[in-house]
C-alpha positions in Angstrom: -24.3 -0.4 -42.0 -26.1 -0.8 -38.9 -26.7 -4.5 -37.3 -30.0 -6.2 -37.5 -29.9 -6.2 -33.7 -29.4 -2.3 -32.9 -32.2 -1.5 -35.5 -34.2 -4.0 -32.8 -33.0 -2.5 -29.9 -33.5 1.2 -31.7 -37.0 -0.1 -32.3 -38.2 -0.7 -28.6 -37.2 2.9 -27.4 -40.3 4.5 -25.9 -42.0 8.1 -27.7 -42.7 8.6 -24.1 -40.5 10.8 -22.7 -38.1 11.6 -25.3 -37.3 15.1 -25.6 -38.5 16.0 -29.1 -36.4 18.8 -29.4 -33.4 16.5 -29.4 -34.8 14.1 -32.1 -33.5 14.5 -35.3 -35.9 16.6 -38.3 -36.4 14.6 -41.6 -38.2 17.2 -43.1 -34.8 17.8 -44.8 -33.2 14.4 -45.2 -32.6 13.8 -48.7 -32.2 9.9 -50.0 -29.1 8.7 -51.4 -28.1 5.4 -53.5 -29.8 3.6 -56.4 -31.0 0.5 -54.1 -33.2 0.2 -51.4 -30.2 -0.7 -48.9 -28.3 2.3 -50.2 -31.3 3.9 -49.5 -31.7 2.9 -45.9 -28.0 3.3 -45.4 -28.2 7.1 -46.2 -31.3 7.3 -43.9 -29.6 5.8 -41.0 -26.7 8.5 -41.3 -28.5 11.5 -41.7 -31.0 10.1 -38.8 -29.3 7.4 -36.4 -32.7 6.2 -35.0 -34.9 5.2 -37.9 -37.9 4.5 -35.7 -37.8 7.2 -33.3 -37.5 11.1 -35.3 -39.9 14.0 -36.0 -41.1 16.0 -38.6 -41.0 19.7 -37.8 -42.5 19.9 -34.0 -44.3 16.5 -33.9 -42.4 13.1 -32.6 -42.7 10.0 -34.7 -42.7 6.6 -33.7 -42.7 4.1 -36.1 -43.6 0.5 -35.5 -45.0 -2.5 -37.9 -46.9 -4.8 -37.7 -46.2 -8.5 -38.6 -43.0 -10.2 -39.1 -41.3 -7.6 -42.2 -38.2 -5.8 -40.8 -37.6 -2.1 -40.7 -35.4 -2.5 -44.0 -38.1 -5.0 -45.6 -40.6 -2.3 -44.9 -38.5 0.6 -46.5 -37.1 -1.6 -49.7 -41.4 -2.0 -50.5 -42.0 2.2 -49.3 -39.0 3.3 -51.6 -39.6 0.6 -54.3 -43.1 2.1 -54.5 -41.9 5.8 -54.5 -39.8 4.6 -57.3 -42.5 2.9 -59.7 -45.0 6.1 -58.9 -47.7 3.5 -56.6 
């Protein structure tokens, strides 16, 4: 599993000037595991930077606000995929 502190340092890389050609497409990243750390384990793989990706042409940057982590954020998203919210 990736460390708390790479997901940080992952987390401050700049949209701007990234080459969005060379960032990774979820539109076909399928979810492994049962849990939500399962979960973001098989999303890390298939993506490396969970902040910084894109969806078909168009860069993503994803930030939060407040004190929840990346994972804390992502165990409530898939929890409420999972209940049908």
């Amino acid at each position: 599993m990736i460390e708390r502190d790479e997901l940080e340092r992952l987390s401050r890389l700049p949209l701007d000037g990234a080459d969005t050609a060379s960032l990774p497409d979820i539109t076909g990243v399928e979810l492994a595991g049962d849990t939500a750390r399962q979960r973001l384990e098989s999303l890390v793989r298939q993506v490396g930077n969970p902040y910084l990706f894109r969806v078909g042409k168009t860069a993503v940057k994803l930030s939060f606000s407040g004190d929840a982590t990346l994972e804390e954020r992502l165990r409530q998203y898939f929890t409420a995929l999972r209940s049908g919210q």
